[in-house]
Structures are given as C-alpha cells and as structure tokens.
LOTORFI-119390 format. One record per residue (C-alpha): x, y, z; residue number from 1; residue in three letters. Coordinates in nm, 4 decimals, padded with zeros to 6 digits. Each point is the difference from the previous one (the first is absolute). Layout:
REM LOTORFI-119390
X:Y:Z:NUM:ALA
...
END
This chain:
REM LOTORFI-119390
-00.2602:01.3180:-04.5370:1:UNK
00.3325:-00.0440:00.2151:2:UNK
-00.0208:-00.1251:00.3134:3:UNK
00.2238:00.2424:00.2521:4:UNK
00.2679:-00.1926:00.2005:5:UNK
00.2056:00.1111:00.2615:6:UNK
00.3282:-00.1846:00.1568:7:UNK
-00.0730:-00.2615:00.2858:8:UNK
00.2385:00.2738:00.2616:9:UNK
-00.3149:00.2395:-00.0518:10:UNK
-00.3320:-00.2500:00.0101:11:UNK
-00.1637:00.2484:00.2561:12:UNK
-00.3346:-00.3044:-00.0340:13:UNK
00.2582:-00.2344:00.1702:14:UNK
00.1499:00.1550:00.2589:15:UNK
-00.2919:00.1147:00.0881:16:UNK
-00.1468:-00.3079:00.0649:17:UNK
00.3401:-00.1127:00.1699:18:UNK
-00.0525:00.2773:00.2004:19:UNK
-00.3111:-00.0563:00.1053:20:UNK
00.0575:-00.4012:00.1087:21:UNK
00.3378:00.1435:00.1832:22:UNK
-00.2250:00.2450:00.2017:23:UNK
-00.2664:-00.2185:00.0731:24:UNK
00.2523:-00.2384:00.1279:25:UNK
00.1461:00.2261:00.2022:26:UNK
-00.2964:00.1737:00.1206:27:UNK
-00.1517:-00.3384:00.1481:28:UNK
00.3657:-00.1178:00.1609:29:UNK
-00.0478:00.3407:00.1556:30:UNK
-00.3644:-00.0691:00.1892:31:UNK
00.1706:-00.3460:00.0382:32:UNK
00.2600:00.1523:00.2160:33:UNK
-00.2384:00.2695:00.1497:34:UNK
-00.2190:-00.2340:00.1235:35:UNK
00.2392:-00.2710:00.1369:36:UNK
00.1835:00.3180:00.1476:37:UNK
-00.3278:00.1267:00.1758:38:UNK
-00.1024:-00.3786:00.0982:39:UNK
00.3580:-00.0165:00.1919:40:UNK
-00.0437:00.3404:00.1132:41:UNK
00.3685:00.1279:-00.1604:42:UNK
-00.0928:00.3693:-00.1548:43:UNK
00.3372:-00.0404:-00.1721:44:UNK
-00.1482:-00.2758:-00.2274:45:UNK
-00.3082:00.2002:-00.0282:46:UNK
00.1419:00.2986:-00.1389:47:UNK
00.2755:-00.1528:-00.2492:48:UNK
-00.3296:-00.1971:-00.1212:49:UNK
-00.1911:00.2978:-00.0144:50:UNK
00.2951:00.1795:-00.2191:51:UNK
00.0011:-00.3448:-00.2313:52:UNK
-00.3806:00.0626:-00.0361:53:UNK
00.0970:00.3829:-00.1251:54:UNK
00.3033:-00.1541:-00.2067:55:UNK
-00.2452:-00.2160:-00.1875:56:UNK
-00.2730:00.2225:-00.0821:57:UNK
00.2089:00.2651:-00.1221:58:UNK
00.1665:-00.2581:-00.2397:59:UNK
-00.3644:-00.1177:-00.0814:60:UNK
-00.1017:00.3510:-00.1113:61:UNK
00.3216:00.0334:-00.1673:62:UNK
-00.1190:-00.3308:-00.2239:63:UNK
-00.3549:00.1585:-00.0629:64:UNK
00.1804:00.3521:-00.1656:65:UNK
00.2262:-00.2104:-00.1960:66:UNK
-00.2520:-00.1884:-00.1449:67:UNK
-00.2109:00.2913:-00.0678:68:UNK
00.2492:00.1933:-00.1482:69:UNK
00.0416:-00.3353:-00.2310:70:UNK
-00.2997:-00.0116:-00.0784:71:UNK
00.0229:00.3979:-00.1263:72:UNK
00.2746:-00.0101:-00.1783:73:UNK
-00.1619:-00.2645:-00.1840:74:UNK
-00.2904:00.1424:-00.0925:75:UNK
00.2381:00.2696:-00.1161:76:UNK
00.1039:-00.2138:-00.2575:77:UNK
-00.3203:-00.1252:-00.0868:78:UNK
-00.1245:00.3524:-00.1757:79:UNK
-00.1988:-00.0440:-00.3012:80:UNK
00.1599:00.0678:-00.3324:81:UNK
END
C-alpha cells in the first residue's frame, strides 16, 4: 500500500497547528492589553485588546478546520482496496 503525500505548500496538519499557536498568542496579548487597558482606565487599549482577542480566535478556529479537513482528506486516501 502507497502512502499518499502531498507538497509541504499544502500540509493543511501544519498550518493548522501554526495557526492555532499564532492565535493563541494573539488571543492572550489581547486580554494582556485589555486588562492593562482597563487597570489604567484607557478604553482605547481596551478595545484594540478586545479586537486582538477576536483576531486570535478567529485564526484559532481557522487552525482547527484546517486540521480537520487534513485529517479528511486523509482518510480519503486511506480507503480499503
């Protein structure tokens, strides 16, 4: 049995899970800056921290359906003879 390979440009499995560090990154500098912003009282800081917190779990769900869609398109290939 071959083993299906795809190019490195379309290894959905890894930029998923790049995805998903990037997001979670981004999604805790976000509360970072939300919380510092509400601490000092500056709603400015609040709400660009607030949109960093949207930014990264939108790029964190972006992760999860690339992974999943991965992992189908392997089992795709997997079919029994």
């Amino acid at each position: 049995m071959t083993k299906h390979t795809r190019p490195d440009d379309l290894d959905l499995n890894e930029k998923g899970l790049m995805n998903r560090a990037k997001g979670t990154a981004e999604e805790m500098k976000g509360r970072t800056r939300s919380a510092l912003g509400g601490l000092t009282g500056d709603t400015s800081q609040q709400l660009k921290g607030k949109g960093e917190e949207l930014k990264g779990k939108a790029q964190r769900t972006l992760g999860k359906t690339q992974q999943t869609l991965d992992d189908v398109i392997d089992r795709s290939h997997r079919k029994a003879p």
